[in-house]
C-alpha positions in Angstrom: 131.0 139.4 68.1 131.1 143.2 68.3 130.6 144.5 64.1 132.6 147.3 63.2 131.2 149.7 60.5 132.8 149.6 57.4 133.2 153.9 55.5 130.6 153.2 52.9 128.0 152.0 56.0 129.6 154.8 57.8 128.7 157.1 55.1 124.8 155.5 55.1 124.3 155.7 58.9 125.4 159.6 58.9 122.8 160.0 56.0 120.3 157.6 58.4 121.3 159.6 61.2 120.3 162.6 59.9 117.0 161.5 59.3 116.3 160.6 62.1 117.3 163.5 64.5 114.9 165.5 61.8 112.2 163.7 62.2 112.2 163.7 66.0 113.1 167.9 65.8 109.7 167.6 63.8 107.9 165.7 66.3 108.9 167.8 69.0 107.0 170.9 67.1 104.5 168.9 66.3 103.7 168.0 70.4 101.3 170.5 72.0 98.9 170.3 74.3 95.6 168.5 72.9 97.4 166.4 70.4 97.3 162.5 70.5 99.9 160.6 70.6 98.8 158.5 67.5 98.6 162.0 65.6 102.6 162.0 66.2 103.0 158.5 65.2 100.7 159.0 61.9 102.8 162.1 61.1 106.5 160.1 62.5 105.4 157.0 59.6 104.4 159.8 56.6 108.4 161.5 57.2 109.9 158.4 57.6 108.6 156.9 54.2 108.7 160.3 52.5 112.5 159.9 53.7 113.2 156.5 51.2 113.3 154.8 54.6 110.9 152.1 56.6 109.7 152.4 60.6 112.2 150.4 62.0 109.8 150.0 65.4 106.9 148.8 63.8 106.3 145.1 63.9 109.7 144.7 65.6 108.4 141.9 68.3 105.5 142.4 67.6 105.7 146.6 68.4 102.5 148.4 66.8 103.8 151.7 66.0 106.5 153.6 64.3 107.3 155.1 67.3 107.3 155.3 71.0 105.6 158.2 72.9 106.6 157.9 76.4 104.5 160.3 79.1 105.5 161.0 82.6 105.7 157.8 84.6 106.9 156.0 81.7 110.2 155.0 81.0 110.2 154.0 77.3 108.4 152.1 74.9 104.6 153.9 75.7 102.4 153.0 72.7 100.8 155.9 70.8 97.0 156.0 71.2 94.1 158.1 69.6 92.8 158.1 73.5 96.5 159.6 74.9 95.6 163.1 74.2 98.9 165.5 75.3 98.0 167.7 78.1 99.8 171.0 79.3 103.3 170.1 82.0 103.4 166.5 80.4 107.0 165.1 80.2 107.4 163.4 76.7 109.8 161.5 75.5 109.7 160.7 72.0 111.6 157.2 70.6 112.1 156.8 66.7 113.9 154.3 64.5 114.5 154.0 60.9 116.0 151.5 58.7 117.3 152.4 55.1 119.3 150.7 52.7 119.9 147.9 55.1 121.3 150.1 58.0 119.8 151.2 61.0 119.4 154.6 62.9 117.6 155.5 66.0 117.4 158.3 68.4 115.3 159.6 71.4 114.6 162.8 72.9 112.4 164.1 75.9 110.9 167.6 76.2 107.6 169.3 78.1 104.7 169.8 76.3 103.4 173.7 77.3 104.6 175.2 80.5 107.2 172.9 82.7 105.9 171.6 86.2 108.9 171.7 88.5 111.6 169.9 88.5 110.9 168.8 84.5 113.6 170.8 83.0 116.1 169.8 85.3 115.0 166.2 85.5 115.7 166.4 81.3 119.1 168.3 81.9 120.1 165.2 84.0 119.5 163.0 81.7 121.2 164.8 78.6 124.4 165.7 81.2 124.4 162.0 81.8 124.7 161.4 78.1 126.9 164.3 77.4 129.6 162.5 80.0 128.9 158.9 78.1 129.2 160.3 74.9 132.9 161.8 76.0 134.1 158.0 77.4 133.3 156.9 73.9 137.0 156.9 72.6 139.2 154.2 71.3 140.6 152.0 74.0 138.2 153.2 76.8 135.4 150.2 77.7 131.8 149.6 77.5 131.6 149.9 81.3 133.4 153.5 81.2 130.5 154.6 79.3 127.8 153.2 81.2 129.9 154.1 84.5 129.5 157.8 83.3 125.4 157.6 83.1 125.2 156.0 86.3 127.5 157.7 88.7 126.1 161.2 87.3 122.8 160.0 88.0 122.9 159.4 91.6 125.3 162.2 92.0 122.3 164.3 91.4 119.7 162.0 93.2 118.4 160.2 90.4 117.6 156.7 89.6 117.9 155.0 86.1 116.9 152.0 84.0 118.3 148.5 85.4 116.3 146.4 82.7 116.6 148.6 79.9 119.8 149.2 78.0 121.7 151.3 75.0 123.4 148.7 72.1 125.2 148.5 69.3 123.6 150.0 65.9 124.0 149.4 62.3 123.4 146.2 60.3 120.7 145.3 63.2 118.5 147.5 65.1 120.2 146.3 68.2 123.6 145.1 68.1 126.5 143.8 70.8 127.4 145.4 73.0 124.5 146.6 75.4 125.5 149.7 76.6 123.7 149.4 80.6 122.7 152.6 82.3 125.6 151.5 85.0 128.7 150.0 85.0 132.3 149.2 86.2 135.3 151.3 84.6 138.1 149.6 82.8 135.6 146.5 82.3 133.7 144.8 79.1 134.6 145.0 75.8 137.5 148.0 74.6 136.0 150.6 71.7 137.7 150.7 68.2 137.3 152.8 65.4 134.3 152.0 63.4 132.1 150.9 66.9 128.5 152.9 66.2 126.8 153.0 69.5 123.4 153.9 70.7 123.9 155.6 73.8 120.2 156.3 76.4 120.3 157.2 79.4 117.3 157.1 81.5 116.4 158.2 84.3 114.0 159.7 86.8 114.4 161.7 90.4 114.9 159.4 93.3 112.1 159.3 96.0 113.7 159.7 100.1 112.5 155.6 100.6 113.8 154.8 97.1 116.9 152.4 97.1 119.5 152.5 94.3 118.4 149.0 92.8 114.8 149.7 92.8 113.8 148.9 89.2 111.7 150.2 86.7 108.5 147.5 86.1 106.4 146.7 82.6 103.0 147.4 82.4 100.6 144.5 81.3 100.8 145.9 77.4 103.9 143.9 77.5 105.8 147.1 76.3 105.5 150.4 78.7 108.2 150.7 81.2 107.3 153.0 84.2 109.3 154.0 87.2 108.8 152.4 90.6 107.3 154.8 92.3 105.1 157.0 89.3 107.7 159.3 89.4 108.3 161.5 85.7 111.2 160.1 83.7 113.2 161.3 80.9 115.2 159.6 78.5 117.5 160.8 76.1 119.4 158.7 73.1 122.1 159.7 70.6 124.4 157.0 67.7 128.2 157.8 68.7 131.0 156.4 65.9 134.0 155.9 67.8 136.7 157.5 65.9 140.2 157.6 66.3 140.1 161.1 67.1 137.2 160.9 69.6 133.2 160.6 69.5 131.3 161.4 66.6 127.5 162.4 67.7 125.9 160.8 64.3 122.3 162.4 65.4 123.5 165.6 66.5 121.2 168.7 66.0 122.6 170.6 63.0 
């Protein structure tokens, strides 16, 4: 079963939301060359309680932090460390979740601590043009696989790879919810959107080596959580809650 938000939770997870896309804005200043990455998840914890709300991340299966600091070759889900020390050209993508009065919220961002190497920036402006186009199938009556169609097709378009294992979902009551939103799909197929659907949209993806094939997945390290690419190649990935409305997409953690 696919829950549909009722306007008071609608009301919560905008005010969740919020919070969240702060916090991460906050992070993102906070990340500068010679910083740990367990300096940002000490910092992420004291915002999110200041906030009222509780680190949805940590403890969830077993997770130890409040958020995930993701560098270079990994994908999602890198654990902050005192001995991960940020270094200048580093692509980081920074994962946070909260949970306050019984709703969830959750949002992910990736940016370049100090002076870009090449190919960073546009490696990120994939990924957030792959998530601009999902974002814009999220409408009443188009289908989970339009969405996940638009990340994909964008993707190797521009001679990228993304995520097979790893998937957007469903938000709200849960940290994940039905449906999984994949990184690829078919249009016109899986479940149609309604009003009151809150999505959590994340592409990711990396740049696609000349030997790489299109199905060549992204592996977990033997931490159980850190996803890397195939080849050690930088990823980004980018993550954003989407209400469908009847009169189009509502970005819940868009920048104000």
């Amino acid at each position: 079963m696919i829950p549909l938000k009722t306007g008071s939770e609608i009301e919560i997870l905008r005010e969740n939301a919020r919070i969240v896309r702060a916090i991460l804005q906050e992070l993102i200043r906070a990340a500068r060359p010679g910083v740990t990455t367990k300096a940002l998840d000490r910092l992420a914890e004291r915002l999110i309680r200041e906030a009222g709300a509780t680190p949805a991340f940590k403890g969830y299966k077993g997770y130890p932090a409040t958020i995930c600091t993701s560098i270079n070759e990994e994908v999602v889900h890198g654990i902050p460390s005192e001995g991960r020390v940020l270094r200048d050209g580093d692509v980081l993508s920074l994962d946070i979740g909260i949970e306050r009065k019984g709703l969830y919220a959750d949002a992910a961002d990736t940016v370049v601590v100090g002076t870009p190497r090449d190919g960073a920036l546009e490696l990120i402006g994939v990924a957030r043009e792959a998530l601009r186009r999902a974002i814009e199938q999220a409408r009443v009556g188009r289908t989970v696989g339009d969405v996940a169609h638009a990340i994909g097709a964008y993707a190797l378009a521009r001679g990228y790879n993304y995520a097979k294992r790893f998937v957007g979902h469903g938000i709200g009551r849960a940290m994940h919810e039905e449906p999984q939103v994949p990184n690829f799909g078919t249009p016109g197929r899986g479940p149609r959107l309604r009003p009151g659907l809150v999505l959590a949209i994340e592409p990711m993806v990396w740049k696609a080596l000349p030997h790489e094939r299109p199905d060549d997945e992204e592996r977990v390290l033997d931490d159980g959580w850190t996803v890397v690419t195939p080849y050690g190649q930088p990823a980004a990935h980018v993550e954003e809650m989407v209400l469908v409305t009847a009169d189009g997409p509502e970005v819940l953690t868009a920048v104000e």
